[in-house]
Each structure stands twice: as C-alpha cells, then as structure tokens.
DRENTORKOL-3810 file (N, C-alpha, C; in nm, 4 decimals):
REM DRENTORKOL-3810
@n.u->16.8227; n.v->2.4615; n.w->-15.8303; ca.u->16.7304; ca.v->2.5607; ca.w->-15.7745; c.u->16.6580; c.v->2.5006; c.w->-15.6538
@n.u->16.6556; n.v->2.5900; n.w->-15.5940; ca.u->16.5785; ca.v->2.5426; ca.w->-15.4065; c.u->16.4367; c.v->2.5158; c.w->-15.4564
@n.u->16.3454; n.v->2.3973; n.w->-15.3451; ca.u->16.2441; ca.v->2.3790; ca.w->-15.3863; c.u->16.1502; c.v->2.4991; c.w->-15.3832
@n.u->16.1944; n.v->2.5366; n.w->-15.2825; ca.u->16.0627; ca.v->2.7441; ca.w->-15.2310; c.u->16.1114; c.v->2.8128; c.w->-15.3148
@n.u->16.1871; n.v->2.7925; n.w->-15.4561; ca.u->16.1152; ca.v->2.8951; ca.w->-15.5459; c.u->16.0469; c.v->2.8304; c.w->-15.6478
@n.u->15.9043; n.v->2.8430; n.w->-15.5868; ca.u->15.7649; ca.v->2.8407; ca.w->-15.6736; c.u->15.7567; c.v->2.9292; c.w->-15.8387
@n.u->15.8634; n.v->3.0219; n.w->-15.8818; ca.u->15.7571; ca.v->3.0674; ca.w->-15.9637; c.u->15.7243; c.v->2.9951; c.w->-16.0894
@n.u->15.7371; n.v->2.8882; n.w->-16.1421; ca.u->15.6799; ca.v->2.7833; ca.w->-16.2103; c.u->15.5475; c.v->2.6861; c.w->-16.1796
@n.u->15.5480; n.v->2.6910; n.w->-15.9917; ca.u->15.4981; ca.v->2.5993; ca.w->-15.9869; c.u->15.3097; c.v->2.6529; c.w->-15.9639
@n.u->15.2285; n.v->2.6328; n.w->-16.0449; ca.u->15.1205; ca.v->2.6964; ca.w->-16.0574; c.u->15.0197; c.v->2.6801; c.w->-15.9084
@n.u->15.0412; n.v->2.5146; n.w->-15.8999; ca.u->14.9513; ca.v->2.5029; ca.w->-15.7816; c.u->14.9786; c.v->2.5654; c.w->-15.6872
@n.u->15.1470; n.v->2.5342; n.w->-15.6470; ca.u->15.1806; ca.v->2.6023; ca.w->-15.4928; c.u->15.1859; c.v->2.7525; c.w->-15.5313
@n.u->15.1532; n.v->2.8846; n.w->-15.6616; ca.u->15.1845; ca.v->2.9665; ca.w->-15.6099; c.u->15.0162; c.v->2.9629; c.w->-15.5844
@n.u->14.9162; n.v->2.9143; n.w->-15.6646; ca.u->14.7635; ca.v->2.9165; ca.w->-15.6545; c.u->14.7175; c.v->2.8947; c.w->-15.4806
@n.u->14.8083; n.v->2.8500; n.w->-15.4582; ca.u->14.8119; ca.v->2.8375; ca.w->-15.2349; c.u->14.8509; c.v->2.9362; c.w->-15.2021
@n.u->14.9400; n.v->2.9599; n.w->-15.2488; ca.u->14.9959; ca.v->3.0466; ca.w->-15.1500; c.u->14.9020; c.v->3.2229; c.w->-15.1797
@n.u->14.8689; n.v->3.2436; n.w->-15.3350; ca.u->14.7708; ca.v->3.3950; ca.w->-15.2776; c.u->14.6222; c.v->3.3305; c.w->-15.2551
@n.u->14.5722; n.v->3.2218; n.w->-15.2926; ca.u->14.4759; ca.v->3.2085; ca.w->-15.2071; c.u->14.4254; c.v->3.1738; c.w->-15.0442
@n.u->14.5760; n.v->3.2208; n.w->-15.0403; ca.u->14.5534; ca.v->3.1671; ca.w->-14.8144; c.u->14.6342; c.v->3.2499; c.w->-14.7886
@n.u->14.7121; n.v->3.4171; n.w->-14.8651; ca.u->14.7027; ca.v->3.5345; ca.w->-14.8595; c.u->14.6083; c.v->3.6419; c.w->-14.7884
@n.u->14.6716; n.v->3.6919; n.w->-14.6627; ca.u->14.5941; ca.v->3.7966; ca.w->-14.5921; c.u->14.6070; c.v->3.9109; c.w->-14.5932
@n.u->14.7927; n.v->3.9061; n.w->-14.5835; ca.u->14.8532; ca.v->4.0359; ca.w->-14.5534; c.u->14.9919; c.v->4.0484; c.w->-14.6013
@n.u->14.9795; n.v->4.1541; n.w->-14.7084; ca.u->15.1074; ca.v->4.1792; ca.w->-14.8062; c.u->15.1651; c.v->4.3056; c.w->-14.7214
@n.u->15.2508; n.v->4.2739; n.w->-14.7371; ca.u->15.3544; ca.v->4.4427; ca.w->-14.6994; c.u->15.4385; c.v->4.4828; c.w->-14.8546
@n.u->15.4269; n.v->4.5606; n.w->-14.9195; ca.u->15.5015; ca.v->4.6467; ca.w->-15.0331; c.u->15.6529; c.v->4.6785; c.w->-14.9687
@n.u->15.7031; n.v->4.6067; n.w->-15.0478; ca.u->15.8336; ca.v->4.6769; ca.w->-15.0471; c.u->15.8515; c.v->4.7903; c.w->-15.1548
@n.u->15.9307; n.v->4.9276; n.w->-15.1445; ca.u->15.9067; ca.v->4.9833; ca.w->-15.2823; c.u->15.7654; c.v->5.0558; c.w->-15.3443
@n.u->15.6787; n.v->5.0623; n.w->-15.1937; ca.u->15.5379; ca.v->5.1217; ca.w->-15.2642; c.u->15.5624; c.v->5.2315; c.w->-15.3205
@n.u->15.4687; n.v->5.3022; n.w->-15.4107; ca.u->15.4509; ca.v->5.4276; ca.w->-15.3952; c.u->15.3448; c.v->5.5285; c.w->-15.3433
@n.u->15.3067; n.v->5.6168; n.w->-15.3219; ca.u->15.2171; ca.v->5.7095; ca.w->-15.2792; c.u->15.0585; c.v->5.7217; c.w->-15.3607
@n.u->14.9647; n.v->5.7527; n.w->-15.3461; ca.u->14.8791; ca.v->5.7968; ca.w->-15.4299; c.u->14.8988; c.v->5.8547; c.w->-15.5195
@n.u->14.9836; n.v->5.9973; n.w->-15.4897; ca.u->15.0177; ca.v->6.0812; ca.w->-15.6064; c.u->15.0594; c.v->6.0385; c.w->-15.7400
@n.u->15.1422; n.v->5.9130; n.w->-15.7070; ca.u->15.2106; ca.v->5.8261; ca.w->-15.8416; c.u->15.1024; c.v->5.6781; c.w->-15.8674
@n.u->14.9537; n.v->5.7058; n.w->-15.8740; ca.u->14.8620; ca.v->5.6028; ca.w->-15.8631; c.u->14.8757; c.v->5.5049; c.w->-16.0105
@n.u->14.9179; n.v->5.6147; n.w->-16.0792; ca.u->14.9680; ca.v->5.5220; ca.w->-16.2748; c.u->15.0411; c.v->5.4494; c.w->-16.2373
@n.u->15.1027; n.v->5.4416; n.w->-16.1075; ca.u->15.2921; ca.v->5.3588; ca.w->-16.1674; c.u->15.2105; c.v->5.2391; c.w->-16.1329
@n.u->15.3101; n.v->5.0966; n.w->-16.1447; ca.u->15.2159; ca.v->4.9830; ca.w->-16.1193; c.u->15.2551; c.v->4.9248; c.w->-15.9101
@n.u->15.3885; n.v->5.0419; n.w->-15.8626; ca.u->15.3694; ca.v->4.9810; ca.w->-15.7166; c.u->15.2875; c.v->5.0759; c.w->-15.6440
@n.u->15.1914; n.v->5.1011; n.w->-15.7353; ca.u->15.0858; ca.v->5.1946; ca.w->-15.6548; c.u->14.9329; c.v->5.1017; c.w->-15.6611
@n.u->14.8822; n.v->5.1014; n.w->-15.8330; ca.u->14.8000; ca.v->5.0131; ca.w->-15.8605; c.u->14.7916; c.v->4.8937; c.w->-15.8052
@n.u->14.9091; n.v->4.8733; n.w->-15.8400; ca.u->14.9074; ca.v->4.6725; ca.w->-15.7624; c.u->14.8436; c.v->4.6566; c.w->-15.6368
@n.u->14.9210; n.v->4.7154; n.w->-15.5023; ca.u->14.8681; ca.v->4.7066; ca.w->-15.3604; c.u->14.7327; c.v->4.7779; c.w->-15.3734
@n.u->14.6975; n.v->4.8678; n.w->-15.4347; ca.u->14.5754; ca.v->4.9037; ca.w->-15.4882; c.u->14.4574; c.v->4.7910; c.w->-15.4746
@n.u->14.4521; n.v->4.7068; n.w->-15.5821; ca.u->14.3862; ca.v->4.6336; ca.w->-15.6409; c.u->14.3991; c.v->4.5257; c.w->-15.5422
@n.u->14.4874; n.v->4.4745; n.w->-15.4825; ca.u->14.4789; ca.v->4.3652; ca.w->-15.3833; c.u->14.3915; c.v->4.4194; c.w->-15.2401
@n.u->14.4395; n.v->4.5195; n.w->-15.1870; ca.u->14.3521; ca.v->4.6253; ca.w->-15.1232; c.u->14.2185; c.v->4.6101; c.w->-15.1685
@n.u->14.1498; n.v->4.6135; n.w->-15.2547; ca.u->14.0132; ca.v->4.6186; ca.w->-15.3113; c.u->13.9715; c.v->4.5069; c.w->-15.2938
@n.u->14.0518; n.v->4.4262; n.w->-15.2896; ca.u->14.0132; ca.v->4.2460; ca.w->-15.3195; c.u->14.0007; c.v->4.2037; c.w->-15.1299
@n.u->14.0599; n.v->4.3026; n.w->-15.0355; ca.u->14.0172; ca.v->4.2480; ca.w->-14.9448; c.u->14.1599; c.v->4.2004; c.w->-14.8615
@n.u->14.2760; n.v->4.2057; n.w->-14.9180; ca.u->14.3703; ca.v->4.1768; ca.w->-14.8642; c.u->14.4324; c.v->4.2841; c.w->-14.7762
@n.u->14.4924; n.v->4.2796; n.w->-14.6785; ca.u->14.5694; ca.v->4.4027; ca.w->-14.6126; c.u->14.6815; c.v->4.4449; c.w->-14.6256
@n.u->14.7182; n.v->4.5511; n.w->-14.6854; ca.u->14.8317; ca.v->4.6111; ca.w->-14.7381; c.u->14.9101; c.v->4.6759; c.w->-14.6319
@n.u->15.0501; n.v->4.6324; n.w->-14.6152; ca.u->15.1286; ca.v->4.7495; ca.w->-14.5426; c.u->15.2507; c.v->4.7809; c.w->-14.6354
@n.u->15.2103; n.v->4.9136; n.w->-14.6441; ca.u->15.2891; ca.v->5.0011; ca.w->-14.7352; c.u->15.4468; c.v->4.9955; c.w->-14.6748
@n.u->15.5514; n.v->4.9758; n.w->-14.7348; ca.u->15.7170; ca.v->4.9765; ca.w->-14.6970; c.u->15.7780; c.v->5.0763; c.w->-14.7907
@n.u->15.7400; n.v->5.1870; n.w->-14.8270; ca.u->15.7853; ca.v->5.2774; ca.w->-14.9179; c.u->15.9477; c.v->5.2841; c.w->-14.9122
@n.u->16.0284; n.v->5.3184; n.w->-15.0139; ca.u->16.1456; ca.v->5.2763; ca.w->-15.0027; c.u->16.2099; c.v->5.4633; c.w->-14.9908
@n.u->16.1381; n.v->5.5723; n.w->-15.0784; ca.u->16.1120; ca.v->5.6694; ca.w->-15.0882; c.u->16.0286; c.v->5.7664; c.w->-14.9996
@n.u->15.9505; n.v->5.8959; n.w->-15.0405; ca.u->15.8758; ca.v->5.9609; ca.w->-15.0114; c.u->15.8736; c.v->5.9730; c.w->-14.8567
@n.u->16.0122; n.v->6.0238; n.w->-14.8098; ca.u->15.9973; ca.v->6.0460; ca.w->-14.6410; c.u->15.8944; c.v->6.1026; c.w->-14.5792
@n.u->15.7781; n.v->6.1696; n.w->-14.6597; ca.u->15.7022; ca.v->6.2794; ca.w->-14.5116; c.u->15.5738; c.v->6.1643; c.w->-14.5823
@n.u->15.5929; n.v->6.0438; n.w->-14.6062; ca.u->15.4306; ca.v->5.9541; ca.w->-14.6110; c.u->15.4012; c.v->5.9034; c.w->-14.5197
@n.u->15.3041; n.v->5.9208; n.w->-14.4383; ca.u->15.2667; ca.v->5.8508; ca.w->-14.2849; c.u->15.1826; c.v->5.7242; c.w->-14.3078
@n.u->15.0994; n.v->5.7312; n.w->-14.4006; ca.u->14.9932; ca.v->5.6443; ca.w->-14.4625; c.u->14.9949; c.v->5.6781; c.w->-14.6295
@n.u->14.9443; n.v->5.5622; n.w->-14.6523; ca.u->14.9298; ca.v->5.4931; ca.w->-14.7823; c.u->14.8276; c.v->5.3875; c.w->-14.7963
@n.u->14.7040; n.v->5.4682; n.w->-14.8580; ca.u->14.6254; ca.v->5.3758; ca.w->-14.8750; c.u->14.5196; c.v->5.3480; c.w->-14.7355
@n.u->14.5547; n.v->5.4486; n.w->-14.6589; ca.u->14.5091; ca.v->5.4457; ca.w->-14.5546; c.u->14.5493; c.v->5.3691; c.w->-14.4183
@n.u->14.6591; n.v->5.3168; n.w->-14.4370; ca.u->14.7455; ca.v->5.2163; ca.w->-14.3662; c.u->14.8686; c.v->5.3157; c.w->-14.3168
@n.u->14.9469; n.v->5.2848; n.w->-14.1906; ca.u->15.0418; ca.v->5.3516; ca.w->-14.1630; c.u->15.1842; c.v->5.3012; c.w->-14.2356
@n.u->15.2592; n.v->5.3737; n.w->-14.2989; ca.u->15.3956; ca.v->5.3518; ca.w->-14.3353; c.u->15.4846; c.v->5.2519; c.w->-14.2551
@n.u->15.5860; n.v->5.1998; n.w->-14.2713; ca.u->15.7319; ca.v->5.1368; ca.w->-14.2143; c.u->15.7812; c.v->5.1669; c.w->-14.3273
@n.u->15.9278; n.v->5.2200; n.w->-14.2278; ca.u->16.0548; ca.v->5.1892; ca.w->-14.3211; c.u->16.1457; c.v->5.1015; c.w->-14.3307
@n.u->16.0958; n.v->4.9813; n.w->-14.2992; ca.u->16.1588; ca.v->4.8276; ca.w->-14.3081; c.u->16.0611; c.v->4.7309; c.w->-14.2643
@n.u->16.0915; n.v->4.6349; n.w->-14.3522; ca.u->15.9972; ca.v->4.5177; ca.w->-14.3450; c.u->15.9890; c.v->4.4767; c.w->-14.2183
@n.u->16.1075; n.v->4.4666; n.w->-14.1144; ca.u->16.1277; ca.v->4.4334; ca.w->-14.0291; c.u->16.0787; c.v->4.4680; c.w->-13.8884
@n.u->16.0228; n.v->4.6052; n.w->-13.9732; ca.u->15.9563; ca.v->4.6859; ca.w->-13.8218; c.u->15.8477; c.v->4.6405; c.w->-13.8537
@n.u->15.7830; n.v->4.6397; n.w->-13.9350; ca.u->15.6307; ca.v->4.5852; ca.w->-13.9281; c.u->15.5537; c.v->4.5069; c.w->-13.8219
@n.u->15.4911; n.v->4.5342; n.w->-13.7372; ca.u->15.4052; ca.v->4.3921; ca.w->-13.6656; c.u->15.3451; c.v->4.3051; c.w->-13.6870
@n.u->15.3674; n.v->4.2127; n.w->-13.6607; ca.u->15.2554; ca.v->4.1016; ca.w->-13.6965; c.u->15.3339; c.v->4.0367; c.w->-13.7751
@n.u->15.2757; n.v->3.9167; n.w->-13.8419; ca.u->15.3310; ca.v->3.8109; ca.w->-13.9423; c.u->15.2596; c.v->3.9045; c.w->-14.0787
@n.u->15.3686; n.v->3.8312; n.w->-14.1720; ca.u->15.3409; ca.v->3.8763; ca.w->-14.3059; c.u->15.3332; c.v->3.7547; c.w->-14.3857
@n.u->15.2064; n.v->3.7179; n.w->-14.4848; ca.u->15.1925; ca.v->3.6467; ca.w->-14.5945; c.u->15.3304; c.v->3.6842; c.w->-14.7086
@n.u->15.3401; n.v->3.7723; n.w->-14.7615; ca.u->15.3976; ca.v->3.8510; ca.w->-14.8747; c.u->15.4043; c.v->3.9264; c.w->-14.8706
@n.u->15.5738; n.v->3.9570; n.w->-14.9089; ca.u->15.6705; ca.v->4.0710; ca.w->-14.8970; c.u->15.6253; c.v->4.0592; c.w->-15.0641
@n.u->15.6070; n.v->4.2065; n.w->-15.1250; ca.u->15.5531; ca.v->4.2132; ca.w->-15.2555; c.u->15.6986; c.v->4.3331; c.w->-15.2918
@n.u->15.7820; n.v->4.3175; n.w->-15.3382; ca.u->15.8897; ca.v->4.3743; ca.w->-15.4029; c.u->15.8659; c.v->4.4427; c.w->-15.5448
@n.u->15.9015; n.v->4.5530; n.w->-15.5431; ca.u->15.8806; ca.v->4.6299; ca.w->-15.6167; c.u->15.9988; c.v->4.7111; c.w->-15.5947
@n.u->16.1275; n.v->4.6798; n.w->-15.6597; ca.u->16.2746; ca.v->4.7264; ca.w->-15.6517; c.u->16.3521; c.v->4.6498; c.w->-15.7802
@n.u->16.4382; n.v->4.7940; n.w->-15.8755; ca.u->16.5061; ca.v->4.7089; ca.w->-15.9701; c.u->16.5790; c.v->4.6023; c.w->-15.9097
@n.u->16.5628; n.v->4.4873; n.w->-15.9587; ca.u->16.7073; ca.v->4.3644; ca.w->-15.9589; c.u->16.7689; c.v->4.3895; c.w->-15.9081
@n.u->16.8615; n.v->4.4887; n.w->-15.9144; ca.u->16.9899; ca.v->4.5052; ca.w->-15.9009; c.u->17.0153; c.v->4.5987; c.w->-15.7718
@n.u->16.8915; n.v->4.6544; n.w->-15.6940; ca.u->16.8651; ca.v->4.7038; ca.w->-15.5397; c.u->16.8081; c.v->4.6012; c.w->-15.4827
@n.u->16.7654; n.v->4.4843; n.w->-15.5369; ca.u->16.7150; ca.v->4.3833; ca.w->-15.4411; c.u->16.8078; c.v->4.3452; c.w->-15.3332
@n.u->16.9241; n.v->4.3295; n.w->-15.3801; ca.u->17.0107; ca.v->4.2465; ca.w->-15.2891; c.u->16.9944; c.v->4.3261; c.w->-15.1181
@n.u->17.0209; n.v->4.4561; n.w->-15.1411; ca.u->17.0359; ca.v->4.5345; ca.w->-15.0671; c.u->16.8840; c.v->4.5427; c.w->-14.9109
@n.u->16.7850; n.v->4.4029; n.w->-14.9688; ca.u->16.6906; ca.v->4.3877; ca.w->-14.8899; c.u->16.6680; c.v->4.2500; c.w->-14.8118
@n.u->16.7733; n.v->4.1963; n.w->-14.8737; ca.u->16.7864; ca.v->4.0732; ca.w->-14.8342; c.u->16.7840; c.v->4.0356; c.w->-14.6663
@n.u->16.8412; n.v->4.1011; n.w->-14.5833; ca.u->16.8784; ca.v->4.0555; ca.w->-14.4870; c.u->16.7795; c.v->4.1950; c.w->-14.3789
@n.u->16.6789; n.v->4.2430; n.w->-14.4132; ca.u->16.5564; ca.v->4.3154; ca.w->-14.3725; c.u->16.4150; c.v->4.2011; c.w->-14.3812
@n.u->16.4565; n.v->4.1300; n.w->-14.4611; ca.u->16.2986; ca.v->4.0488; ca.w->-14.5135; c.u->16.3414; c.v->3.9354; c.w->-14.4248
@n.u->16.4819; n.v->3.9009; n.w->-14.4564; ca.u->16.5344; ca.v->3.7812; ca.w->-14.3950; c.u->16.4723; c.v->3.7769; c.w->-14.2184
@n.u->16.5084; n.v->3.8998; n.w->-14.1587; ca.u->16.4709; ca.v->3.9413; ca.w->-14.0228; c.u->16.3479; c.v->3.9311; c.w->-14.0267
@n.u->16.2024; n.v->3.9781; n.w->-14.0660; ca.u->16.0875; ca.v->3.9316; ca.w->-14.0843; c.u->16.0229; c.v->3.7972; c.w->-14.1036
@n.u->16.1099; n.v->3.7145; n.w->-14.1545; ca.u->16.0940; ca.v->3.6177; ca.w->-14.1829; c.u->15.9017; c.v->3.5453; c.w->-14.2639
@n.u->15.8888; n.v->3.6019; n.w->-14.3718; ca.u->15.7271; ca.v->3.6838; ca.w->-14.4109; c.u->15.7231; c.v->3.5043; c.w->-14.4793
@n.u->15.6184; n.v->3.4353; n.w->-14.4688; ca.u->15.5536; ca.v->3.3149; ca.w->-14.5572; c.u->15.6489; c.v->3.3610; c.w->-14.7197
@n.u->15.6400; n.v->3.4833; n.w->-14.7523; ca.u->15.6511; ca.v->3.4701; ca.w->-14.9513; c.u->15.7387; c.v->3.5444; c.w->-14.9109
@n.u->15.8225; n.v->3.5765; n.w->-15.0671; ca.u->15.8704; ca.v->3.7363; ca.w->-15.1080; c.u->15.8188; c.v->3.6723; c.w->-15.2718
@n.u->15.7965; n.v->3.8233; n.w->-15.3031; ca.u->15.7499; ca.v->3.8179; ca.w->-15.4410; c.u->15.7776; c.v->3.9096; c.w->-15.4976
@n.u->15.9072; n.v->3.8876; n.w->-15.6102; ca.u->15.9320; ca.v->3.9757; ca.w->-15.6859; c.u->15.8355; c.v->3.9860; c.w->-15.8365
@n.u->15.8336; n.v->4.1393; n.w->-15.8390; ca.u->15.7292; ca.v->4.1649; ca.w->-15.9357; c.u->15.7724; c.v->4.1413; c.w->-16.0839
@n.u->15.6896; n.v->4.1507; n.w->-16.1447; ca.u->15.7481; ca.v->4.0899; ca.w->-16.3606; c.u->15.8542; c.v->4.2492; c.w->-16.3299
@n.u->16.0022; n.v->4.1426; n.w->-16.4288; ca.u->16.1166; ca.v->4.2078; ca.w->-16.4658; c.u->16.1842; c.v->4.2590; c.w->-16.3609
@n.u->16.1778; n.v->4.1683; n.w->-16.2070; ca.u->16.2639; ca.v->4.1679; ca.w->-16.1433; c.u->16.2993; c.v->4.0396; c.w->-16.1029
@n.u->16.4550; n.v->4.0021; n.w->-16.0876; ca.u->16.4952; ca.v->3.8378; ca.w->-16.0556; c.u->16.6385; c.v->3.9339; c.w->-15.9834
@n.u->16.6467; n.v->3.8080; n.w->-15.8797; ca.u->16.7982; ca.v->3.8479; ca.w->-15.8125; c.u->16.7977; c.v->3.6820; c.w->-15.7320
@n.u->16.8681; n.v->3.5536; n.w->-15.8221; ca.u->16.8791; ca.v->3.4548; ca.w->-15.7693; c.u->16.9424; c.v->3.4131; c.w->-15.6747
@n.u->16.9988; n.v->3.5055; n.w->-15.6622; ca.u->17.1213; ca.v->3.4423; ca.w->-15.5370; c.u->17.0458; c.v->3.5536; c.w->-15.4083
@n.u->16.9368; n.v->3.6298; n.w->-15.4018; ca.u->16.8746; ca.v->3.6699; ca.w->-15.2815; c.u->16.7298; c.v->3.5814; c.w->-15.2891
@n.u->16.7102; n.v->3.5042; n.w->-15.4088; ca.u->16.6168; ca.v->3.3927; ca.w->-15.3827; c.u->16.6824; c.v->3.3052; c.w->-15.3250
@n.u->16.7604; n.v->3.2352; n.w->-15.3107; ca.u->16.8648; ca.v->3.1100; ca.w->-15.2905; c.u->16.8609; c.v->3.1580; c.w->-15.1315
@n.u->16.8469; n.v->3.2640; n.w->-15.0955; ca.u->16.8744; ca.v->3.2772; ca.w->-14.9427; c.u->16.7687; c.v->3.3229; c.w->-14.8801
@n.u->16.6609; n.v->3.3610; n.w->-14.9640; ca.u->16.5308; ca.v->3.3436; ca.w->-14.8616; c.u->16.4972; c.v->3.2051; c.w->-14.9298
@n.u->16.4802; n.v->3.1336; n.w->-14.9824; ca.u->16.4811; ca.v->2.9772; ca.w->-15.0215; c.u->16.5310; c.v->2.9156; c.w->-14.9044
@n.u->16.6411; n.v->2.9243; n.w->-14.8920; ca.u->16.7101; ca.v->2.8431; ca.w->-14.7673; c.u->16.6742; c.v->2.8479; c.w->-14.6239
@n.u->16.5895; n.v->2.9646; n.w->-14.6120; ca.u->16.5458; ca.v->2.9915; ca.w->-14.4696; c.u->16.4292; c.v->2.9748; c.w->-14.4530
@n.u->16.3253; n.v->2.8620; n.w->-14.5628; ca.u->16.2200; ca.v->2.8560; ca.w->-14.5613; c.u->16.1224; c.v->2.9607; c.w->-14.6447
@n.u->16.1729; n.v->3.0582; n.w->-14.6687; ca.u->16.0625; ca.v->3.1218; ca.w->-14.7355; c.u->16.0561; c.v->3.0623; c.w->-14.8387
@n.u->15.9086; n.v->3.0975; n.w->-14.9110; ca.u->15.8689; ca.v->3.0612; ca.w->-15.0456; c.u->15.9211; c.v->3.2224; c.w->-15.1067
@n.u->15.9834; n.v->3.1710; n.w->-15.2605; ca.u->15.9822; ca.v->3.2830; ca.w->-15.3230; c.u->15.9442; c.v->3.2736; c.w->-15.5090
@n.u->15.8953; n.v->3.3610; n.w->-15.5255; ca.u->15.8355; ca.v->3.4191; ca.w->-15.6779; c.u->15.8927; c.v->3.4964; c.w->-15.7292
@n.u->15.9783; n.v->3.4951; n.w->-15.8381; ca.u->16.0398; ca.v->3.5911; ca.w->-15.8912; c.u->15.9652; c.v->3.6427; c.w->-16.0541
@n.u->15.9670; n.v->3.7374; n.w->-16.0977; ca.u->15.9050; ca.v->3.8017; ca.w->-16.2221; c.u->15.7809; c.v->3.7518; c.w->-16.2513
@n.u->15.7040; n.v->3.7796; n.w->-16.1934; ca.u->15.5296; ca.v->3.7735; ca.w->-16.2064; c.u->15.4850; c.v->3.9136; c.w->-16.1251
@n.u->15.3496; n.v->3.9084; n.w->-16.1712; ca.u->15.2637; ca.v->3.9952; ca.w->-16.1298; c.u->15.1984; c.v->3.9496; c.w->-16.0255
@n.u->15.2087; n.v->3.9973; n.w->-15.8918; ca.u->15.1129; ca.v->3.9448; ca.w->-15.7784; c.u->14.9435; c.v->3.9882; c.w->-15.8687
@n.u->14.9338; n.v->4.1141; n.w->-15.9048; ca.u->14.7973; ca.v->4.1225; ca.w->-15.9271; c.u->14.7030; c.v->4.0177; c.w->-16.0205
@n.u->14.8177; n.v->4.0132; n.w->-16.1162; ca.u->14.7468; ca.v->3.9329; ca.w->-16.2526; c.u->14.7270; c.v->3.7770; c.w->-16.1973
@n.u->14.8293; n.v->3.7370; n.w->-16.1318; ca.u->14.7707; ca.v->3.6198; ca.w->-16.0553; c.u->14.6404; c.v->3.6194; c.w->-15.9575
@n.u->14.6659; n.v->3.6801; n.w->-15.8590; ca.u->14.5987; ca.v->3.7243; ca.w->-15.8047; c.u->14.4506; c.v->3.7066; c.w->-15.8571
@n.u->14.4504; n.v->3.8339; n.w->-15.9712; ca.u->14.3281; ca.v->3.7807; ca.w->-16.0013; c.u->14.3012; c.v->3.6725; c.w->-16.1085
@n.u->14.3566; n.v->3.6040; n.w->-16.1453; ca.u->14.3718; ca.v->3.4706; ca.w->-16.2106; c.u->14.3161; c.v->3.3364; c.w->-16.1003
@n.u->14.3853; n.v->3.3746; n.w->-15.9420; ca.u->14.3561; ca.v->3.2573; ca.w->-15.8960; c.u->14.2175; c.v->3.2682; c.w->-15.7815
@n.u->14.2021; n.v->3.4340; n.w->-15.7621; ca.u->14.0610; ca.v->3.4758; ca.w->-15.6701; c.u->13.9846; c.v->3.4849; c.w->-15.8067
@n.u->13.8859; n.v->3.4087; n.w->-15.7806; ca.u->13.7645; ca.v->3.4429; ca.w->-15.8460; c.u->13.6324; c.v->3.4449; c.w->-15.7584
END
C-alpha cells in the first residue's frame, strides 16, 4: 500500500482536516434530500467554518447548494482544493478517477462504506493523500475542537 493512503494513520489524517479550508463534494446532494448523509456532512463542515463546493453528480437544474455555486466536475472548480469529499458507491468511483486526478486537490476522501483501491493507488501515486471509509464529519469533529 502507497504511503498517501492515510486512512489508518491518525496523526497525518488529524493534519490534514485540521489545515482543511476547502472541501469540494463529490456526489452532493441538494437541500431537499437534507436526511441523506451527502447533504448533512458538507452541512456540518459548512457550520464549522470550512468552504464547501458542492460537485453534485445529479440534480441538473441546482445552481447553488448551500449557498455556494454548483460544478459539474471537480476539475472545473477554481482555486485549489484541500478535499475532494466522495460520496459515490465503490463501484462509480472509478469512473472519477481521472476528473480529481486533473484537479489535482491535497486529499480525496472516501466516505464510511466506500473503498476503490486501485483508484487510491492512483491518486496515491500522484501525490495525493487519500482516506478511504471514514466519515469526514465524525473526524472532523473528533479532531476540531
């Protein structure tokens, strides 16, 4: 296993969301679906002060989310990204690989009960740090206090 995948390693992921600015959602959802957890999550980091850019994978007529303007690829986004926050079964991850890859974002972080090792192995290799099956939030607030 490549050394940039952290998700074991407590300290380096405890760095990496505490020097966290700006997440982009892969997979958000809308307000309307505020129960599901890729709604809550960017939610709650949002509250905490972090800046969310919504990447909805769905819901074509969403302009904003959360009060932030939409992209439909990581890649269009401006600016640098801390964490690409994934929120896509396993088994559609692959299919983002080479969008995030183009961004080239500090993290990707797949959320609890998603893993796709061989699209860790290749943002691993290009320098990114990656997290697979955790909760950005529950850390999150585990390591902001």
């Amino acid at each position: 296993m490549h050394a940039n995948i952290i998700s074991d390693d407590e300290a380096r992921i405890a760095e990496l969301i505490r020097s966290t600015r700006r997440v982009a959602v892969l997979g958000m959802k809308t307000e309307a679906q505020s129960a599901e957890p890729a709604f809550y999550v960017p939610q709650a980091l949002h509250r905490g002060g972090v800046e969310i850019v919504p990447v909805p994978v769905y819901y074509p007529d969403a302009t904003t989310i959360l009060g932030a303007p939409v992209y439909r690829r990581v890649a269009d986004v401006p600016g640098p990204i801390d964490i690409v926050d994934v929120f896509r079964r396993s088994r559609d991850v692959a299919a983002h690989v080479d969008d995030i890859l183009a961004k080239a974002p500090r993290a990707v972080w797949l959320q609890s009960g998603i893993r796709d090792d061989a699209a860790a192995e290749r943002w691993a290799a290009a320098g990114i740090l990656v997290v697979q099956e955790r909760c950005l939030m529950v850390d999150y607030q585990h390591y902001i206090r």
